[in-house]
Every structure is written in C-alpha cells, then in structure tokens.
Kinemage of the C-alpha trace (Angstrom):
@kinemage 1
@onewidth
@group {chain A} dominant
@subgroup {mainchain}
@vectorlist {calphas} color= white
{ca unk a 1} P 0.000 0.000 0.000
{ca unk a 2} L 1.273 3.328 -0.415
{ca unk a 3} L 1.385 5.799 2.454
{ca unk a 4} L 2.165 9.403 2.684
{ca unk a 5} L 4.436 10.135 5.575
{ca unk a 6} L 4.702 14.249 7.079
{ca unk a 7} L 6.729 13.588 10.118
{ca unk a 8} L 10.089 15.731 10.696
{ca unk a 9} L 13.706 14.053 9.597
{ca unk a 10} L 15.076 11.964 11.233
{ca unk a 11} L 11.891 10.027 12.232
{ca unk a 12} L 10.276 10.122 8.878
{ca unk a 13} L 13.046 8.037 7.584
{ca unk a 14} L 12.789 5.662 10.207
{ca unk a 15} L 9.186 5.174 9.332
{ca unk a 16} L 9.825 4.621 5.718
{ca unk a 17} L 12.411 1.928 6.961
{ca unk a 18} L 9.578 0.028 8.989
{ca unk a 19} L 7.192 0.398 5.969
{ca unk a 20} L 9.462 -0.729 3.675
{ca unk a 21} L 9.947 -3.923 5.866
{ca unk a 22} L 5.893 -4.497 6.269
{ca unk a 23} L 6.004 -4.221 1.913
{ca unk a 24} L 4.592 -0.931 2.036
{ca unk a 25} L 5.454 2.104 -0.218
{ca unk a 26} L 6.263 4.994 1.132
{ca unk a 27} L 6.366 8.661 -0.084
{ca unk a 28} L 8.213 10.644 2.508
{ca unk a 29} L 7.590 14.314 2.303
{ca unk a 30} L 8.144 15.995 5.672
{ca unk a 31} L 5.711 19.207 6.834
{ca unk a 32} L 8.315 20.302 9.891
{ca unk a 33} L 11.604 20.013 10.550
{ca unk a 34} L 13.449 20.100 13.568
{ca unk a 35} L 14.992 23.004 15.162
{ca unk a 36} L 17.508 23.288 18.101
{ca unk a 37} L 16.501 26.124 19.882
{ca unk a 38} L 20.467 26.505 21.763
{ca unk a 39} L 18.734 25.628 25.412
{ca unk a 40} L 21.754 24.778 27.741
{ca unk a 41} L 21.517 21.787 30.119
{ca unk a 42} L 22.259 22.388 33.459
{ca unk a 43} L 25.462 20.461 35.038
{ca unk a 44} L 23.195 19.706 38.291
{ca unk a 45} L 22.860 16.207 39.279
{ca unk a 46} L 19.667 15.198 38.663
{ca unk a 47} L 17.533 12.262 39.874
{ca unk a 48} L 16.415 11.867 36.752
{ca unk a 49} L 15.427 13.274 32.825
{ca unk a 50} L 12.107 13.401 31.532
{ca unk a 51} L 11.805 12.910 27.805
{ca unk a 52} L 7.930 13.501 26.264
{ca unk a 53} L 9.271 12.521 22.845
{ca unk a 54} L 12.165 11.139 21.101
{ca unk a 55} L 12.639 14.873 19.010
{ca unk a 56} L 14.437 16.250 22.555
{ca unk a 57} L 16.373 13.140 22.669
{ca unk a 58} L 17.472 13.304 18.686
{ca unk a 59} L 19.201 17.184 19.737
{ca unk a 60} L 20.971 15.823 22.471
{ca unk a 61} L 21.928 13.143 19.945
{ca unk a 62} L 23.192 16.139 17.328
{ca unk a 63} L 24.621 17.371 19.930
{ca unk a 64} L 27.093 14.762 20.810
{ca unk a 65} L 25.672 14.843 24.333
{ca unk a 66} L 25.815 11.712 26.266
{ca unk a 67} L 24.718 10.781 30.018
{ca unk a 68} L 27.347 9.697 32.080
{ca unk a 69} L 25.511 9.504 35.575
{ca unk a 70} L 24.406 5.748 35.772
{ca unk a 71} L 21.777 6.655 38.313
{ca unk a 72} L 20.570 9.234 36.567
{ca unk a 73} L 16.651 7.260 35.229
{ca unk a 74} L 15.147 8.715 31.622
{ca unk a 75} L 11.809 8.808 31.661
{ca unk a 76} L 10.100 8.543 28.734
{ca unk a 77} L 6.858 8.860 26.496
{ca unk a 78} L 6.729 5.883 24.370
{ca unk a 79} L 8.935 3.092 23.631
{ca unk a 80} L 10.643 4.752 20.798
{ca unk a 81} L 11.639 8.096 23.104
{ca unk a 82} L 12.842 5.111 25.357
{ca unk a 83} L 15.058 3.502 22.816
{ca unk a 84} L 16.471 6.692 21.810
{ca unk a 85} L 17.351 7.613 25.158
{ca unk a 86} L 19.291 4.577 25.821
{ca unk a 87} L 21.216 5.631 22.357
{ca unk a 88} L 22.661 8.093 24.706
{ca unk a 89} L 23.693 6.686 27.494
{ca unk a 90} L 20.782 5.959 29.661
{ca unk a 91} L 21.124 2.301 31.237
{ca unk a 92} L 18.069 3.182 33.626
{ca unk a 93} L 15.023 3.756 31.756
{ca unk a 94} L 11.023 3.586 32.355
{ca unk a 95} L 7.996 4.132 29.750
{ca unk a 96} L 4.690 5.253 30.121
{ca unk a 97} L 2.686 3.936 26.875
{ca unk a 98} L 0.754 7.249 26.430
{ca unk a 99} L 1.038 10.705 26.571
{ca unk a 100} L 2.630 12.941 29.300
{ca unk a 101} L -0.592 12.376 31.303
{ca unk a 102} L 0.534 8.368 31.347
{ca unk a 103} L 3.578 9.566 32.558
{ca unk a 104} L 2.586 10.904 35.354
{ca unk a 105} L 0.724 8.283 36.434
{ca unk a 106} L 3.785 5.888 36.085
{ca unk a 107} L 5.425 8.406 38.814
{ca unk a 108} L 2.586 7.732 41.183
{ca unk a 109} L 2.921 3.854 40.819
{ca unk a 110} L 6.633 4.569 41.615
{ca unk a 111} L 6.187 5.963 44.835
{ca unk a 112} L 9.322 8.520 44.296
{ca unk a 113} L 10.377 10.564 47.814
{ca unk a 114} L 8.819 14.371 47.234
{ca unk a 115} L 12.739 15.796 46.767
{ca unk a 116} L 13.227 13.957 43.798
{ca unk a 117} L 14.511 16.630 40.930
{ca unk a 118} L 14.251 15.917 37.212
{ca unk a 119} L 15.483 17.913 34.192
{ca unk a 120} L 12.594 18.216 31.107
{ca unk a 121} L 14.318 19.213 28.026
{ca unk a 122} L 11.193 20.535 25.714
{ca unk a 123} L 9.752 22.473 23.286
{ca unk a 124} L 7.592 25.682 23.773
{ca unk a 125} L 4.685 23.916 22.040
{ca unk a 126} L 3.822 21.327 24.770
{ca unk a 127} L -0.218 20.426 24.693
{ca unk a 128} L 0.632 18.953 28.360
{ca unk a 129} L 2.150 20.908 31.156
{ca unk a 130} L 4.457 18.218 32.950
{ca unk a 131} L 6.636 20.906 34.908
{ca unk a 132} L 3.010 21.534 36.680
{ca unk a 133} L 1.625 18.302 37.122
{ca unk a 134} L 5.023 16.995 38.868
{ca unk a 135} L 5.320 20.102 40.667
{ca unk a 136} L 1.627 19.659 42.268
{ca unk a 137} L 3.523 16.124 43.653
{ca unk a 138} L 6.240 18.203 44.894
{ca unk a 139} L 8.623 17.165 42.855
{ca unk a 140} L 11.422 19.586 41.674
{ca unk a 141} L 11.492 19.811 37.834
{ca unk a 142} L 13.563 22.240 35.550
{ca unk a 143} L 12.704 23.445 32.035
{ca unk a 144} L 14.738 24.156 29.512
{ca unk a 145} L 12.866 24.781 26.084
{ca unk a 146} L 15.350 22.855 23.569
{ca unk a 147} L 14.234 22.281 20.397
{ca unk a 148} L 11.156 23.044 18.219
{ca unk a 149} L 9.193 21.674 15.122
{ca unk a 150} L 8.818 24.902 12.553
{ca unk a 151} L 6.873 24.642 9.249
{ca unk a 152} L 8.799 23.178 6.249
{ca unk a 153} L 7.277 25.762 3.298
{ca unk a 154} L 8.025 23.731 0.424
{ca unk a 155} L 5.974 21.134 1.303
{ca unk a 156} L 3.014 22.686 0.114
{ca unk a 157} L 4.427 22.648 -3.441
{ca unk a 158} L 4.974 18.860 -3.323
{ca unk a 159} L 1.817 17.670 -1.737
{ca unk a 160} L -0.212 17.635 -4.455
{ca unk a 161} L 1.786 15.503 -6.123
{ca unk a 162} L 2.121 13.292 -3.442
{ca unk a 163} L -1.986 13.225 -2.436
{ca unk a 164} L -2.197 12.207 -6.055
{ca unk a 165} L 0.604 9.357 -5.954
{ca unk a 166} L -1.111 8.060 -2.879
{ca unk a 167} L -4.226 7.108 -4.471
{ca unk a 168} L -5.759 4.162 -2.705
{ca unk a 169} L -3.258 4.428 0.060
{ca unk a 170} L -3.073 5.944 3.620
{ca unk a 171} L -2.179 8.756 5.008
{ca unk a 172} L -0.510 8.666 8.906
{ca unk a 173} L -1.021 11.690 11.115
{ca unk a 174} L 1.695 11.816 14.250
{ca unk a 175} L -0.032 14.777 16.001
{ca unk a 176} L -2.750 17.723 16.686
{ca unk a 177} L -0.072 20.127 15.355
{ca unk a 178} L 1.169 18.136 12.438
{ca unk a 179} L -2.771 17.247 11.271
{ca unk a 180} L -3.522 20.734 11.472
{ca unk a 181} L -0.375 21.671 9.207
{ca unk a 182} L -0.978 19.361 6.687
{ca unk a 183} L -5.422 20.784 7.109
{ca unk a 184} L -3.894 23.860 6.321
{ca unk a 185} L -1.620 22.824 3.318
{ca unk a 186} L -4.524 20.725 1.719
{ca unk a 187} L -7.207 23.658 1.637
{ca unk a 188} L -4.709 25.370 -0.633
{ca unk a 189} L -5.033 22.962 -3.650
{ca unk a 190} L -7.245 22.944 -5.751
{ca unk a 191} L -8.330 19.106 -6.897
{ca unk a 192} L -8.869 17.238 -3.845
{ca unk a 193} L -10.733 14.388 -5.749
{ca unk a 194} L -8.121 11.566 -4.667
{ca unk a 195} L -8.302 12.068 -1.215
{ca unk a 196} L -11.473 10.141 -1.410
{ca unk a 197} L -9.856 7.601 -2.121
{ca unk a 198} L -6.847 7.292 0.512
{ca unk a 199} L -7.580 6.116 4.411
{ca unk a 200} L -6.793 8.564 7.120
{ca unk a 201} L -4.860 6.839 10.507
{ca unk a 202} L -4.390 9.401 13.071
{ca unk a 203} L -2.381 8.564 16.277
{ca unk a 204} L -5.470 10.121 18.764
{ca unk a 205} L -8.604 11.486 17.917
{ca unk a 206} L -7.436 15.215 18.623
{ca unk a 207} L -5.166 14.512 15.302
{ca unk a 208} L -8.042 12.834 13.008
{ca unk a 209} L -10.620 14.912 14.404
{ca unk a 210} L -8.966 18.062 12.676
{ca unk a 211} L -9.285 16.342 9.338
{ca unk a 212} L -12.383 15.043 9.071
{ca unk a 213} L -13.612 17.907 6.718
{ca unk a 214} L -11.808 16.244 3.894
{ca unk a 215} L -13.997 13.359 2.436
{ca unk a 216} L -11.401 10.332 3.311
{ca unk a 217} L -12.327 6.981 2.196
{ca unk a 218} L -11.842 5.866 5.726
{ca unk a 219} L -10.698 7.375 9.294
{ca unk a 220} L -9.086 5.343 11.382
{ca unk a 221} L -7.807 6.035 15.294
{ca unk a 222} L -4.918 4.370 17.090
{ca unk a 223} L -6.475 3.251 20.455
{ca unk a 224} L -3.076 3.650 21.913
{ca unk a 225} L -1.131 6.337 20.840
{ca unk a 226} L 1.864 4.990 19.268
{ca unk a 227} L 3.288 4.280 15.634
{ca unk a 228} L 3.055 0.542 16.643
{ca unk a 229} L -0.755 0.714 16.920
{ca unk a 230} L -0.914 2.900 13.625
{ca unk a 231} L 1.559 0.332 11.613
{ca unk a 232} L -1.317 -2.368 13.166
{ca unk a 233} L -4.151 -0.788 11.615
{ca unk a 234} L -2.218 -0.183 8.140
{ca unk a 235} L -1.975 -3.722 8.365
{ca unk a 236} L -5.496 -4.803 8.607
{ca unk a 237} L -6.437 -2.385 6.374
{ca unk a 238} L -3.796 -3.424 3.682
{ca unk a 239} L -5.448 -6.712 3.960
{ca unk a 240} L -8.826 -6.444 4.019
C-alpha cells in the first residue's frame, strides 16, 4: 500500500524503513523540521530526565551529548523516546505507553520521595504541562525549552503531487499540530478528488478529528497512541 508520511527528519526516515519492511510504499515528504533552539543543560545532578518525545532526545543526539551519571533514570513517552534515550547513554530507563498524562501516572505507581529533581528538556509547544503536574507532587522539575518543530514551506508545493501518488493508500497523522499543518496545506489545492480515495490513521482522535472535513475513504484512530498501533491498523487495512 502506499502511504504518505509528514513527520520531521530523522523520524520520517525511520518510518519509511519500517514500511518498507511491512512491503509498504512509502512517499516521505516531511511538513516540519526540527529546530535546536540553543537551550543549555544544566550540570546539576539530577535524579532523573524526563523525555515527552524522542525529538528532545534526537538534539541531544546532534549534539554529541551523552549521560554519564548511571543513576541518573530517563523517563520517557513511548517506547521509541525510550530507545532513543538509551542511544545516549541511559542504562536506567522507564515508559509510560501514552502521553505525558501516562507519565505521570507511572510516577505515582513509583512511589518517588517528594525531593526527587528531574530535568525536562522541551519544546515551547507542549499540549501537556508536565513541569506543573510533577510540581503539584512536589517534585522539583527544571525546564529548559530545547528544540522546536517549525513549518517546512516547500511542502506545500509537493503535496499535491504526493496526495495524487497516494491514491488508494493511507495517510498517517503523528499529532494535533502536524494534522492541522498538513489541514492547512490541503485547503490550498485545488483538486482534492483523490483524497477520497486514501484512508486517514491518526495517532489520537485530537489529530483525526482536525481532518475530518476532507472526504477520506476511511478514518481510522490508534487506540493507543503509538506508531506501533498505527503500523497495526495499516496492516489490517492493507489486507482487508
């Protein structure tokens, strides 16, 4: 099947590796890219890092930056962000399969003593405010705004091209922000006629929800909000 995929580099190549591998075809044409804001890490010792998603760990990774505290615990959003995290040194790792709200929840089974203090490398465009929710536990947490996703603008010049290519495929859509990028890029063009034909798989209903004004063939909704549980339902659908 072929499948249009808008995430930032590097991850968009990584999902056109796992597509490839399930016999898919992909058409990679990326809506953001990612930005390293400069944000400096603090030298303090921390009890641990808290990574929402694997796009703060891929800076550090630019970066060179490696974590040489073996007590020092990532904790992470997903299994990927956890993966990428031990790419950098991070031996002690736990995952909340979810958003940040998961994660939270994942410190509460943990039991952690109140003076705990973790480091949250972000980006200014957080839907979730972990700094407060952690806080309210009386936990310690520092900020630092480290990277953002900004608008690629020649995507709108390709995505015709690419709706049209996709034709009887699927396309994936990561986030909110990314769904309403690619809303915004696909009210510019003017023939719209194949997009009845191509299946929409959004990661949460927050994402799909934004583009059900198009007249997809089908929507579908990933019950947990991972690219595992989207790859799942590409699956059935490729098959049915």
């Amino acid at each position: 099947m072929r499948v249009l995929v808008t995430r930032a580099e590097p991850a968009a190549s990584r999902t056109r590796h796992k597509l490839e591998k399930l016999g898919h075809e992909p058409y990679v044409l990326p809506i953001f890219e990612l930005k390293d804001l400069g944000g400096v890490l603090p030298d303090y010792p921390y009890d641990g890092i808290i990574f929402t998603s694997a796009n703060a760990v891929e800076v550090l990774l630019r970066r060179n930056w490696r974590n040489h505290n073996p007590d020092t615990v990532a904790y992470c959003v997903g299994k990927r962000t956890e993966e990428a995290a031990e790419q950098i040194g991070f031996s002690r790792t736990i995952a909340a399969s979810g958003g940040g709200a998961a994660l939270v929840l994942e410190f509460e089974k943990l039991n952690l003593p109140e003076n705990q203090r973790f480091l949250y490398p972000t980006t200014p465009d957080r839907s979730f405010d972990m700094q407060l929710a952690l806080q309210k536990k009386g936990y310690s947490v520092d900020l630092v705004e480290l990277y953002q996703t900004r608008k690629c603008n020649r995507a709108g010049q390709e995505l015709s091209g690419a709706i049209d290519w996709c034709k009887d495929g699927a396309v994936l859509a990561y986030s909110a922000r990314s769904a309403e990028y690619l809303s915004e890029l696909l009210s510019s063009l003017n023939d719209l006629s194949s997009i009845s034909s191509i299946s929409l798989i959004g990661i949460s209903k927050t994402a799909t929800n934004i583009m059900l004004k198009y007249p997809w063939r089908d929507v579908y909704v990933s019950s947990n909000p991972s690219e595992d549980d989207m790859l799942i339902l590409l699956q059935s659908l490729a098959s049915a």
